[in-house]
N, C-alpha and C positions, 0 to 999 in steps of 0.2 A: 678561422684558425682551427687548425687540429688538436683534440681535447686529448690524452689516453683515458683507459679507463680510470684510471686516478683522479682525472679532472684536469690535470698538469699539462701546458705545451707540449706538443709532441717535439723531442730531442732535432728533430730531423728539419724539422718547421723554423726551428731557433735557427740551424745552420742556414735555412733557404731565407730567412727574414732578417735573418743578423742580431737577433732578440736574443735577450739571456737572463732564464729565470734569475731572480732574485735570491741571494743564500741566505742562509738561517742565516740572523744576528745582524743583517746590512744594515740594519734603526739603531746599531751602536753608537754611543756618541764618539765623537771625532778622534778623541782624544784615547778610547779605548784601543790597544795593541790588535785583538780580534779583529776590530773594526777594518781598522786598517788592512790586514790580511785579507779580509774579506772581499771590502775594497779591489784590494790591488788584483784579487784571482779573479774575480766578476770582470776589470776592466781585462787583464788579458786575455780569457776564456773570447769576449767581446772582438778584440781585435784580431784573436788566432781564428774566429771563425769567418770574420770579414778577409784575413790574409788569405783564406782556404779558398774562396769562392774566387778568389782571382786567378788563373792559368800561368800565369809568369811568378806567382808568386808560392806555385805549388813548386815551380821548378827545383825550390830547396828543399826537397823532401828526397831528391834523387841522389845526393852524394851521399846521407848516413843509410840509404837504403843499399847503394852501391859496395860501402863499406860492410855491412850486412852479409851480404852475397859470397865478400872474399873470405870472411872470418868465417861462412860457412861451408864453404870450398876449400880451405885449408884445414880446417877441425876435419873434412870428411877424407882425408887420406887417411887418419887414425883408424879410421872404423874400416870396417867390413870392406872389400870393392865392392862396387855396382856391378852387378855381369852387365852386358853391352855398353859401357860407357869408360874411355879411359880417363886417368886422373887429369884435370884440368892444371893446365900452366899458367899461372895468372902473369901475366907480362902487358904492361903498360897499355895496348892496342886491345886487349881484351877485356880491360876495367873500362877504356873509353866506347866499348863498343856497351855495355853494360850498362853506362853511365845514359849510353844515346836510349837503352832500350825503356831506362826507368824515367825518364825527363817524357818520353811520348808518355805512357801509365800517368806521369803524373798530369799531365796538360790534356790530356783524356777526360779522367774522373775525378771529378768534386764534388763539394755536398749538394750543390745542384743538383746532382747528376742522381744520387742516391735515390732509392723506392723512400716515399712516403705510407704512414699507416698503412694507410686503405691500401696503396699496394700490396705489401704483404697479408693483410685478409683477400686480398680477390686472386692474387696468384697463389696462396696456399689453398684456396677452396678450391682452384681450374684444378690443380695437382692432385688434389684429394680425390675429386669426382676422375677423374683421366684415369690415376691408378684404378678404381674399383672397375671402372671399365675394358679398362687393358687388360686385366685380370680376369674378368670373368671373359674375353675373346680369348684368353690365352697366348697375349701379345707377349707377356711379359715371360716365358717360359720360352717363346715361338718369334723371336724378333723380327725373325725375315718377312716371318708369314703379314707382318702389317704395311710390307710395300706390295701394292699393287704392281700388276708388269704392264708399263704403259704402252700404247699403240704406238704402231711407227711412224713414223714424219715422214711425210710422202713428199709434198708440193710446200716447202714455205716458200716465202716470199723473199726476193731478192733483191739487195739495193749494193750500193759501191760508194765505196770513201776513199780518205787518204789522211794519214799522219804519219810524222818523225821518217818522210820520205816514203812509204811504204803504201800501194794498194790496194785495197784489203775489199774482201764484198762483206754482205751484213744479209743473216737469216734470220728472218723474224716467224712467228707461227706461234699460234695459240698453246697455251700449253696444256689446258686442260685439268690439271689436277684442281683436283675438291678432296679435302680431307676427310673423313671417315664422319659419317653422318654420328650425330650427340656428341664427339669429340670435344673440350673446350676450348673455347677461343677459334670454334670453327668460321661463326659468319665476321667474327673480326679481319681474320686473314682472307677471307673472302672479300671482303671491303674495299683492301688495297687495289684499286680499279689497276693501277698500271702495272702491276705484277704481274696480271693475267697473261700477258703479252712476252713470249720468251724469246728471247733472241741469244745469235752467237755471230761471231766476227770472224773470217778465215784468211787467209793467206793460202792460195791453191797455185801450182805450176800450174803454165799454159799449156801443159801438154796432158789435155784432161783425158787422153787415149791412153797412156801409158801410166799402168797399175805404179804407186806409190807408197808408203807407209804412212800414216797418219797418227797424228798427237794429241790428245783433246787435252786442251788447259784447262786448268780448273783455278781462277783468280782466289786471293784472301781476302779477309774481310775489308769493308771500309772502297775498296777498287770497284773493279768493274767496267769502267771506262777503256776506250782502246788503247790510246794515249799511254796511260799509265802501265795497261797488262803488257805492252809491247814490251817494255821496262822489265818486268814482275819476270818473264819469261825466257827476255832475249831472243823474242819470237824470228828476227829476222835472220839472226844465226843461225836458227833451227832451220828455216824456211831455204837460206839460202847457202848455207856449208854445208849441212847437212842434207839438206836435198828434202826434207819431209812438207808433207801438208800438214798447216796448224787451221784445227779449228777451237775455238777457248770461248765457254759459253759464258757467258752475262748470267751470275747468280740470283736468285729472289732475292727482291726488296735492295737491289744494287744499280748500280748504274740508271739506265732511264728508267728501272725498273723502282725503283722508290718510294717510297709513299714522304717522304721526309726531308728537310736539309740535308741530311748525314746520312750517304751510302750504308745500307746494313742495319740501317738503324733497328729497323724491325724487326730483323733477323735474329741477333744476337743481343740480349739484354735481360734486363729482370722478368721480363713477360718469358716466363720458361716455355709457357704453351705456342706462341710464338715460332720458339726457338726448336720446336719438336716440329711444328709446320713446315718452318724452314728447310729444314733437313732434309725432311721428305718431299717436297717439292723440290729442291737441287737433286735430289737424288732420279725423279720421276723426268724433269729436264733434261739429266745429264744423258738419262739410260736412251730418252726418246733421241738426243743429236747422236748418237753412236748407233742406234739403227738407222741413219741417213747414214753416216759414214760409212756406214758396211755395206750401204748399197753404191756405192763408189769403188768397192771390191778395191781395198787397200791391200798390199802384200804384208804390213802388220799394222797392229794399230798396239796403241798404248794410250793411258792417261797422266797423266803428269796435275799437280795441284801443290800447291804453296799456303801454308798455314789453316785457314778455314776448310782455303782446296784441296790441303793434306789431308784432312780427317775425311773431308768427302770423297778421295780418292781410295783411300781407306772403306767407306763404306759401300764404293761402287764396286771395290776389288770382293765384298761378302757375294754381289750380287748378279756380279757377270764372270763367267768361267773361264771365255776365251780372249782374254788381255792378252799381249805379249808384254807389257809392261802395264806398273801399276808402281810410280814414282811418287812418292807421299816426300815433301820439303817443307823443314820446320814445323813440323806437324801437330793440329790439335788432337785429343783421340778423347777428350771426355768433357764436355762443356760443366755439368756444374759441378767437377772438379775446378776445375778451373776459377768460376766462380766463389768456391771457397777459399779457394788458394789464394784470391787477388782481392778478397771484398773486408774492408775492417773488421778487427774482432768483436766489436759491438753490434755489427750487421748481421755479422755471422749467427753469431748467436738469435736474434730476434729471427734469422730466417728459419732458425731450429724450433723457437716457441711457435711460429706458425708453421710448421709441419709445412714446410719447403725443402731444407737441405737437409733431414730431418734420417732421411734415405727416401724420401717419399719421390722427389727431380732425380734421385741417382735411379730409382726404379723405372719412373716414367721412360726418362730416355734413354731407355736400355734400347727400347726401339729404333732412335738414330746412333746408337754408338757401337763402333767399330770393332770396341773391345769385346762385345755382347754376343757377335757375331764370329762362326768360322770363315775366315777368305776361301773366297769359292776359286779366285785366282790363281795360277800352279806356282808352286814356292818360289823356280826361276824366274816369275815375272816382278817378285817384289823387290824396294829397295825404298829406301829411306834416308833422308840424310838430315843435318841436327846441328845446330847449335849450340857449343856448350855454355854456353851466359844467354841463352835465351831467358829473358826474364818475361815474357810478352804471353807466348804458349808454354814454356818451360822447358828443360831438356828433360824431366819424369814426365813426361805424356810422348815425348818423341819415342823414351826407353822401354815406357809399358807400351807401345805398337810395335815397338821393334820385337818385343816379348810374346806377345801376341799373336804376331806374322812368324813365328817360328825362327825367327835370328836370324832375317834376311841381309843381304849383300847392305851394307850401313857406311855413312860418311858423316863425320865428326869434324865438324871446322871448327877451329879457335875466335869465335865470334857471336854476336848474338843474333836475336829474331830476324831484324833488319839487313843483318849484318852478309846474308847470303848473295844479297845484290853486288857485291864488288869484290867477292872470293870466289879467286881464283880455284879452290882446290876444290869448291862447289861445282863450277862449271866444268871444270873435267871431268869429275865424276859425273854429270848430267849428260855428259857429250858420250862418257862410257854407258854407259846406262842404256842408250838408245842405243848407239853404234854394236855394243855386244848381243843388243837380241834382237838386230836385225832393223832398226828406226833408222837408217841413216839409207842413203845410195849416194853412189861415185858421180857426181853430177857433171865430174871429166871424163867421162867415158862416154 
């Protein structure tokens, strides 16, 4: 059992064992009023933490949060506007899109799922030691300066599949990154043996003589799979209305690339150092398959990415200059924002006594975030589009990139995180998006 320093169960322990300290006065005798209160709160503290550990039973935490959302979406036409955001229409289809975004959150995260003590002593220590280091390299002043430019992909290796109808080949090749020697939590991310191995999935015309435009996907969290990016992207629309080649890489710690049950697991969690790895290896992946792609001599290329792949679209558009497009959809732009934003208030707080959220993780990852960085990308290449009931990324991480990137070309659907896969005014703006700078050819010509 975990002790605090009090002596006491640790809080988090009780949740994961279903244990529940004892209150003052519970040796009242029966018949005292106290008693009985006492009683009664022990027994349901007891059963609300056993209901919490259950995933269908979190489900009821999504309709008063949903309620939450509108009372704070209609209090905010009082106040100030948002520059780049307009006022949200709450109409029936947008509370149920709301509703879907906070039933995933809830069937997500449980006290399960929660850091234990020792967690936060060993991720506020990686954090502590990471800052003094990034600091004295002059990372944290110098963000860009801590991505290496990785070598180009000459020869990978090539195999061939097929799903949801579609033929697709498969690029596999070492990827090479190691993170910055004393770094924390460096030989841990080295560990994940199957990481090592990068790969990406294409869809190419046969007509590999005749110059193309090309799209690199960038999947969300949790994916990675072809199967599912086919979905995430509408790749075959792309591929086949459109006329473009898609190549859409397979993220770390994703798809075969795992170390876990759960795609992503590693990537994005309370392990912030992790989550600093992560980044920088998608980002040192992304750069190496778009120097293969530029030796295919594309007549444009673009990147295109979907929630996680938004923010790292985002942070490839700081680091490569000649995009023609750099398409950021539902976008994250600051992870432990994020993390504060979604983690209870009790958490929150303890992550503050350990000099985690502290500003000490907003410091660190200045290095993977988007916002830290000038886009090196030319203004016409960006564009963004958002969610407004995103409850998942938020629509304030889509708004501070859109702020960001200078107020680029933006599209606001009436919907949430998830909610992009079956809007329509999503996908026209995606279809414009490409077709206006040049992603698209006449494939009837």
């Amino acid at each position: 059992m975990t002790v605090t320093e009090a002596g006491a169960p640790d809080e988090d322990e009780q949740a994961e064992t279903g244990t529940c300290l004892e209150p003052e006065g519970r040796n009242r005798p029966w018949w005292d009023p106290l008693g009985v209160v006492d009683w009664s709160t022990a027994t349901w503290h007891t059963v609300e933490k056993q209901l919490a550990r259950q995933p269908l039973a979190r489900l009821g935490v999504a309709a008063p949060r949903t309620a939450r959302w509108v009372v704070n979406e209609v209090r905010a036409r009082t106040e100030a506007p948002r520059p780049g955001r307009p006022d949200t229409r709450i109409t029936p289809g947008l509370v149920g899109h709301v509703v879907l975004d906070e039933s995933i959150m809830a069937m997500a995260v449980g006290p399960n799922r929660f850091p234990r003590r020792d967690d936060y002593i060993r991720v506020g220590a990686e954090l502590t030691e990471a800052h003094a280091l990034f600091e004295a390299h002059g990372w944290l002043d110098d963000p860009v300066s801590y991505h290496q430019v990785p070598p180009p992909l000459d020869e990978p290796v090539v195999t061939r599949g097929w799903a949801l109808g579609s033929s697709y080949e498969r690029l596999w090749w070492p990827s090479g990154y190691q993170p910055p020697d004393e770094v924390p939590g460096r030989d841990r991310w080295l560990g994940f043996e199957a990481n090592r191995t990068a790969s990406a999935w294409l869809l190419r015309h046969p007509d590999r003589d005749t110059p193309r435009p090309w799209v690199v996907c960038i999947h969300g969290f949790g994916t990675g799979s072809v199967f599912m990016d086919l979905v995430s992207f509408r790749a075959a629309h792309l591929h086949k209305t459109l006329g473009v080649n898609v190549a859409a890489i397979v993220l770390p710690a994703h798809g075969a690339r795992r170390s876990s049950r759960v795609s992503g697991e590693a990537f994005l969690s309370f392990d912030l150092m992790n989550s600093v790895h992560g980044f920088t290896q998608a980002v040192w992946d992304i750069r190496r398959l778009l120097t293969w792609v530029r030796a295919q001599q594309p007549t444009k290329l673009g990147v295109f990415g979907v929630s996680l792949g938004g923010m790292l679209t985002a942070l490839v558009a700081a680091l490569e200059a000649d995009l023609d497009l750099a398409l950021a959809g539902i976008p994250m732009a600051d992870f432990p924002e994020l993390i504060r934003h979604h983690a209870p208030h009790h958490l929150h707080l303890r992550a503050i006594e350990h000099h985690i959220l502290d500003g000490t993780a907003q410091d660190v990852h200045r290095v993977v975030s988007p916002l830290s960085m000038a886009p090196a990308a030319p203004p016409e290449a960006r564009a963004i589009f958002a969610g407004m009931g995103d409850r998942l990324a938020t629509a304030d991480q889509a708004r501070n990139l859109w702020a960001h990137w200078d107020e680029p070309e933006m599209c606001w659907f009436p919907g949430s995180h998830m909610g992009y896969l079956w809007s329509d005014k999503v996908w026209r703006f995606v279809d414009h998006a490409l077709m206006s700078r040049g992603l698209a050819v006449d494939i009837d010509a």
